[in-house]
Backbone as CSV, one residue per row, in Angstrom:
resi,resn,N_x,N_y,N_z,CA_x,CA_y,CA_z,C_x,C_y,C_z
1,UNK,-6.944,-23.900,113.188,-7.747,-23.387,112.097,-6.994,-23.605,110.788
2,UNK,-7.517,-24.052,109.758,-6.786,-24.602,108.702,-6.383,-22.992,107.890
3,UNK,-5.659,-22.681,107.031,-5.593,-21.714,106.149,-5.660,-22.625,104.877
4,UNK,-6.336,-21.684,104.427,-6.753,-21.050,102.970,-5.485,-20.933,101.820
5,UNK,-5.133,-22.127,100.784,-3.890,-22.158,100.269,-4.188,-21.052,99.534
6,UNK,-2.966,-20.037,98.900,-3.183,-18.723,97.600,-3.985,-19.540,96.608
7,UNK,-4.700,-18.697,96.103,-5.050,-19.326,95.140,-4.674,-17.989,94.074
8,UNK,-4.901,-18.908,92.161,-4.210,-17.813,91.366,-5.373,-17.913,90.526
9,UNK,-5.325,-17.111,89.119,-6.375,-16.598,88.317,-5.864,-17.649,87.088
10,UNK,-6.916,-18.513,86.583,-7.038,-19.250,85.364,-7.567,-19.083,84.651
11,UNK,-7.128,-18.773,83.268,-7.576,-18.296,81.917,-7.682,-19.352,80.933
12,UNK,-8.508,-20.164,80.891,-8.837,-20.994,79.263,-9.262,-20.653,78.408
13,UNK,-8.123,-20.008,77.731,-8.262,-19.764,76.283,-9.244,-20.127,75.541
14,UNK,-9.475,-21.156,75.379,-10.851,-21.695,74.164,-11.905,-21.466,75.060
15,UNK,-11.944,-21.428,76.045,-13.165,-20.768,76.213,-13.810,-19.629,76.647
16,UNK,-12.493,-18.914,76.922,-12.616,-17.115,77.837,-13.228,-16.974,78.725
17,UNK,-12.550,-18.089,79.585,-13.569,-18.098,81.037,-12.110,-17.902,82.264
18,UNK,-12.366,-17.617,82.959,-11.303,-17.418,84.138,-11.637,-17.521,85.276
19,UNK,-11.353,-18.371,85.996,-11.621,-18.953,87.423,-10.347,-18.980,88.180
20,UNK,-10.708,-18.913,89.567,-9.810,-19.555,90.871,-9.336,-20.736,90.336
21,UNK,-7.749,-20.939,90.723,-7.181,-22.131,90.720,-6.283,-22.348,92.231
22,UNK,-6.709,-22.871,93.501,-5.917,-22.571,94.272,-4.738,-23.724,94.337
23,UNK,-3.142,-22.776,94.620,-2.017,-23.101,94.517,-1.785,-24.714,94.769
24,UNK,-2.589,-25.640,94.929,-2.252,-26.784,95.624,-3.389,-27.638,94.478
25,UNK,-3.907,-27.422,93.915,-4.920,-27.800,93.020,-4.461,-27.738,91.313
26,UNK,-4.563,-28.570,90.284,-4.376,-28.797,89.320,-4.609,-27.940,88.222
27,UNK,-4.832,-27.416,87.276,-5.576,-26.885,86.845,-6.680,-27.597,86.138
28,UNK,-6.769,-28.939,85.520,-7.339,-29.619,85.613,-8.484,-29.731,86.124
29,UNK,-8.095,-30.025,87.749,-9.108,-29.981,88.596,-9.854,-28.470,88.914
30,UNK,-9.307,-27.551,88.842,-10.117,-26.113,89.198,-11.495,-26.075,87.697
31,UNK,-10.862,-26.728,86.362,-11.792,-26.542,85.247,-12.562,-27.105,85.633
32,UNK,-12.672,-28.035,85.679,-13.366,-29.184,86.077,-14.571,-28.714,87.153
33,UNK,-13.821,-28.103,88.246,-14.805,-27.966,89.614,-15.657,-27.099,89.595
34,UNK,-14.815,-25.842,88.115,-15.937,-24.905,87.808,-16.843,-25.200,86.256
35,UNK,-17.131,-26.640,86.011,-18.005,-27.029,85.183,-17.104,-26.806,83.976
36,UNK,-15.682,-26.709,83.464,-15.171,-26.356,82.463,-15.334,-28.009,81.516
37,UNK,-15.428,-28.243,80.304,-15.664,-29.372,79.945,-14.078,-29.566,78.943
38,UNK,-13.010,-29.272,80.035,-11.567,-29.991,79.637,-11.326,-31.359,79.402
39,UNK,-10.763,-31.167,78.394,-10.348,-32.865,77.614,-9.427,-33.447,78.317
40,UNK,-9.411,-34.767,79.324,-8.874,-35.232,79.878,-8.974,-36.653,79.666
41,UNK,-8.151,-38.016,79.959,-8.696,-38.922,79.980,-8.074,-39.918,81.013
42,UNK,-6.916,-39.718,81.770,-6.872,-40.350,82.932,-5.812,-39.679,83.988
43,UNK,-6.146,-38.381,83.940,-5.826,-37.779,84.743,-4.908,-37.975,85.862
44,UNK,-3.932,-38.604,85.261,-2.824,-38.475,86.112,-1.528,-38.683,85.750
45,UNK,-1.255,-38.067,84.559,0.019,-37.608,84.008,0.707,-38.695,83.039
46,UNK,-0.571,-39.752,82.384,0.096,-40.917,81.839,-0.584,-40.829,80.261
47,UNK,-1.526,-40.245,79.853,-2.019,-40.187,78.576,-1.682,-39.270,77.930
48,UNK,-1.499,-37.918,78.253,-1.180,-36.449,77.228,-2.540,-36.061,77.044
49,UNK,-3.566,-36.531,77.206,-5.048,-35.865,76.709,-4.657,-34.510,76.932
50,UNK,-4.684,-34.017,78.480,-4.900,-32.999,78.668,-4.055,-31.895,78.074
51,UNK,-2.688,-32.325,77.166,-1.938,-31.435,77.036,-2.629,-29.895,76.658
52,UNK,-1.883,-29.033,77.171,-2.057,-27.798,76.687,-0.756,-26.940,76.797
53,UNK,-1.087,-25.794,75.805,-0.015,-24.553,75.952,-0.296,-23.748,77.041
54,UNK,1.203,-23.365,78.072,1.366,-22.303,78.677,1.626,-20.805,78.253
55,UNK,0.393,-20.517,78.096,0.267,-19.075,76.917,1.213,-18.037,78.076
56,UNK,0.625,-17.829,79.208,0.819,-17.071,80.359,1.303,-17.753,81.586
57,UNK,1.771,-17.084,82.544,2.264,-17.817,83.722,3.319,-18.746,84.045
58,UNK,3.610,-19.108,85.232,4.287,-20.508,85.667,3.517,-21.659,86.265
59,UNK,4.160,-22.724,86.340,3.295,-23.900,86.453,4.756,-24.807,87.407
60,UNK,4.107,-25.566,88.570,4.765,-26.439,88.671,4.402,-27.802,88.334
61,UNK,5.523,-28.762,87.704,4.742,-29.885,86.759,5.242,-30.542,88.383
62,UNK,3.987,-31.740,88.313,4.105,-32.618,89.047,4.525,-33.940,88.429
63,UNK,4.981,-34.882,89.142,5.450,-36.198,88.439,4.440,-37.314,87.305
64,UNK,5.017,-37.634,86.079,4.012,-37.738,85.486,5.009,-39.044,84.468
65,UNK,4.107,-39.285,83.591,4.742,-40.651,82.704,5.436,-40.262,81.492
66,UNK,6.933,-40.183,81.809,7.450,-39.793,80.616,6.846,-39.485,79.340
67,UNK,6.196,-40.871,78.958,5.882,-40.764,77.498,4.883,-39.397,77.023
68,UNK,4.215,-38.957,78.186,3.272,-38.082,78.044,3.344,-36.783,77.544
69,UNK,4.344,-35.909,77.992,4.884,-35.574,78.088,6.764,-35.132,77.882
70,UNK,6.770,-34.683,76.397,9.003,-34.758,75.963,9.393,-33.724,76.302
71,UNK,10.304,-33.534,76.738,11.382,-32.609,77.036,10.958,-31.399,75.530
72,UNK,10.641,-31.766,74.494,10.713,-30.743,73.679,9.312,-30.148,73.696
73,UNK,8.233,-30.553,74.124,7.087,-30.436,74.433,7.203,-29.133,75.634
74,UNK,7.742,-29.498,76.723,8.251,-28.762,77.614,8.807,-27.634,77.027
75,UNK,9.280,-27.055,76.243,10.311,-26.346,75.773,9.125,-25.786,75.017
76,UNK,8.989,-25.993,74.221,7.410,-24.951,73.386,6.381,-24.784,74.132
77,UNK,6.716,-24.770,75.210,5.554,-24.246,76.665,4.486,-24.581,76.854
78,UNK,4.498,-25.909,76.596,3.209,-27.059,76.437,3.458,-27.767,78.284
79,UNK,1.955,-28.113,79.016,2.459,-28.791,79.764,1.078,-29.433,80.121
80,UNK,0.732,-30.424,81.212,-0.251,-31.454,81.451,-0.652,-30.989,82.478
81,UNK,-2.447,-30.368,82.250,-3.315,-29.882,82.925,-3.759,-30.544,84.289
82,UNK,-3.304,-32.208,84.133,-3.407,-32.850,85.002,-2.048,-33.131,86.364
83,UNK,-1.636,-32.327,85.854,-0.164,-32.393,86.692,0.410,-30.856,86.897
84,UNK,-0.502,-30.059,86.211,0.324,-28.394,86.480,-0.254,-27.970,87.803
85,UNK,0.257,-27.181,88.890,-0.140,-26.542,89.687,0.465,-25.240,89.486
86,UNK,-0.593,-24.244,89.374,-0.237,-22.570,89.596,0.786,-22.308,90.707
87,UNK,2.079,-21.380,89.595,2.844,-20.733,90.445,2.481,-18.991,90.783
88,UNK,1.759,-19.154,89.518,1.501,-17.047,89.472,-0.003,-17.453,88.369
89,UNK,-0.377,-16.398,88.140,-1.892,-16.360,87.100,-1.443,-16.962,85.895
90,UNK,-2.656,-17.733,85.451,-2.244,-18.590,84.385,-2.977,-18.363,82.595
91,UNK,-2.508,-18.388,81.803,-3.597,-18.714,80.434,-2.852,-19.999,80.225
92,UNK,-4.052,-20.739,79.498,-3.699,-22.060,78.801,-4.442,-22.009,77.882
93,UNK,-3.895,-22.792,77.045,-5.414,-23.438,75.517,-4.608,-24.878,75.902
94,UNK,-5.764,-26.219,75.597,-5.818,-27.130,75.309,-5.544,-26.821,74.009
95,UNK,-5.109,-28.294,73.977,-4.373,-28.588,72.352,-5.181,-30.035,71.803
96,UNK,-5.766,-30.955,72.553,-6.522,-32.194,71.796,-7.734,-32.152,71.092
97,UNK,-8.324,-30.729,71.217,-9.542,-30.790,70.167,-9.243,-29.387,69.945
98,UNK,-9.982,-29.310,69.003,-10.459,-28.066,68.004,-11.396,-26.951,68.872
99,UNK,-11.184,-25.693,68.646,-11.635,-24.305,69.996,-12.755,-24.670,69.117
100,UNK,-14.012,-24.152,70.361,-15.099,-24.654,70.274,-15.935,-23.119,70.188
């Protein structure tokens, strides 16, 4: 019988919506699955579209394309929606467009 990975609580800021993100899933992908209309553009850790701030929570970053992503970026608690997986409950705001 398969189990059921934890899943954690996702908060997008610009839009004050909060959904399931389960632990093995992106956050990215949880917006996404719950109709969130996140700015992305190739989703897999090589453009920065998705960047956003880690308002709340931990995140584990998954492997991604340097350029996308700087070490100082990292450090002002910015990280790539397409590569974060929930460690504990999360807030984020996207950062590539303007709160809607």
């Amino acid at each position: 019988m398969a189990r059921t990975p934890k899943s954690h609580r996702l908060t997008i800021a610009n839009t004050q919506q909060t959904i399931d993100c389960a632990a093995n899933q992106t956050v990215l992908e949880a917006a996404l699955a719950a109709g969130i209309d996140f700015p992305f553009a190739c989703a897999t850790g090589n453009c920065g579209t998705c960047t956003c701030h880690l308002d709340a929570g931990k995140v584990t970053l998954m492997p991604r394309g340097d350029a996308s992503l700087s070490p100082q970026q990292i450090k002002a608690g910015q990280t790539l929606a397409c590569r974060a997986r929930p460690r504990s409950d999360l807030t984020v705001t996207w950062l590539s467009r303007a709160e809607r």
